[in-house]
C-alpha positions in Angstrom: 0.0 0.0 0.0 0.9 3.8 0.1 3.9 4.7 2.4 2.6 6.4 5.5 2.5 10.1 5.8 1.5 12.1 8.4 0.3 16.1 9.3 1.1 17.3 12.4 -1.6 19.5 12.1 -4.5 17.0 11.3 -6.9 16.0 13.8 -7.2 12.7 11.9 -3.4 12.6 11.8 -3.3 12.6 15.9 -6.3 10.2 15.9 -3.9 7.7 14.0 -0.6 8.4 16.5 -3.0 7.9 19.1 -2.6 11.6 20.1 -6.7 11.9 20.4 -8.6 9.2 21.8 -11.2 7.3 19.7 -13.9 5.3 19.8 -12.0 2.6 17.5 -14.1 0.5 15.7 -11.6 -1.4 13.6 -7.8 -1.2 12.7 -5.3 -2.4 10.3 -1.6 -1.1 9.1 -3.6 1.1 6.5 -6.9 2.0 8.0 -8.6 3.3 11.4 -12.1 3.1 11.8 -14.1 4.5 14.5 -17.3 5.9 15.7 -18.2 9.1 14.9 -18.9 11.9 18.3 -21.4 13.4 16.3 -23.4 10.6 14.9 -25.9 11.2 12.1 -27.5 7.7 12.1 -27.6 5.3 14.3 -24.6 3.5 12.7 -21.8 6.2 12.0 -18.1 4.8 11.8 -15.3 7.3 9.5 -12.8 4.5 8.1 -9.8 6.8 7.6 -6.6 5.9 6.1 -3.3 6.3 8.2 -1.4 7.9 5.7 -2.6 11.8 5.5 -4.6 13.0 1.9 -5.9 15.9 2.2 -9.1 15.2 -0.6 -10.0 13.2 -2.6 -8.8 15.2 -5.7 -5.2 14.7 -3.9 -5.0 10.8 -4.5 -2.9 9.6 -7.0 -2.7 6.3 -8.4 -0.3 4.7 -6.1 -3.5 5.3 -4.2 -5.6 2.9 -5.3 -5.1 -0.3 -3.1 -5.5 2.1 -0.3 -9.0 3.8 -1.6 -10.7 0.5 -2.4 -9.3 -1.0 1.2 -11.4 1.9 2.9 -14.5 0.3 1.0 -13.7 -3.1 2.1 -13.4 -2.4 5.7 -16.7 -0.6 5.4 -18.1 -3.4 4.1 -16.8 -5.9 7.0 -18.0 -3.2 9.7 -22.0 -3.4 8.0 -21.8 -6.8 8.0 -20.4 -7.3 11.9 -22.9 -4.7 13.0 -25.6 -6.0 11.7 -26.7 -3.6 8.9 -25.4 -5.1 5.5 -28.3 -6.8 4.6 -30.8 -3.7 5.4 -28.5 -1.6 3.7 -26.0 1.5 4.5 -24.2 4.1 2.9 -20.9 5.5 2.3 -20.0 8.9 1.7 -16.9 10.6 1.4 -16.8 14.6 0.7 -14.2 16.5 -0.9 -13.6 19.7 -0.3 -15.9 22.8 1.5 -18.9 23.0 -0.7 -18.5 19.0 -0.8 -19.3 19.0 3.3 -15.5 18.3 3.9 -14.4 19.7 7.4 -11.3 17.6 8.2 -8.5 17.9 5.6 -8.0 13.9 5.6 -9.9 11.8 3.3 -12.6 9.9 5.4 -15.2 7.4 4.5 -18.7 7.8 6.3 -20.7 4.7 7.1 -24.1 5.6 7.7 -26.8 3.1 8.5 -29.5 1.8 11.0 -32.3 3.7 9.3 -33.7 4.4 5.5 -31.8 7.0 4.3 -33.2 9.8 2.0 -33.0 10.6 -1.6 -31.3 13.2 -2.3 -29.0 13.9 0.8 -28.8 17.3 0.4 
């Protein structure tokens, strides 16, 4: 996978050195997951990578294992809490008018209730 980097700076950055306490859901040498403190659904886990990118637009292709990891963990964390067969989604936002507040690609997983069409 991509080499780790790291932002001093980045709230998600600390998360991963353990600097900030989480709620951790799941972990691997690529990927934290963990419940969200402000939970939009019942269900609400960000599955960040460890190395830092700032957007979406920033990932390059030596990205690509890492990206579609994020989706697989996702997948594994629906189907150990229950809600892979009722369905879930996944969201990532890219930049300010995207809904992006941390600077550190995430992955939402949203689920334990029907979501709505369109999401705003």
């Amino acid at each position: 996978m991509a080499e780790i980097v790291s932002d001093p700076d980045c709230l998600f950055c600390r998360m991963v050195a353990g600097e900030i306490a989480v709620d951790r859901v799941y972990e691997d040498e690529n990927v934290l997951a963990f419940n969200d403190i402000n939970p939009q659904a019942p269900t609400h886990v960000l599955i960040i990578p460890r190395t830092h990118i700032a957007t979406v637009n920033d990932l390059q292709p030596d990205h690509h294992a890492l990206a579609g990891r994020l989706y697989t963990v996702a997948a594994r964390i629906a189907r150990e809490r229950g809600v892979a067969d009722d369905g879930y989604r996944l969201v990532m936002n890219c930049n300010a008018d995207g809904g992006q507040s941390v600077y550190h690609i995430h992955l939402h997983l949203l689920a334990g209730r029907r979501m709505q069409w369109p999401p705003g």
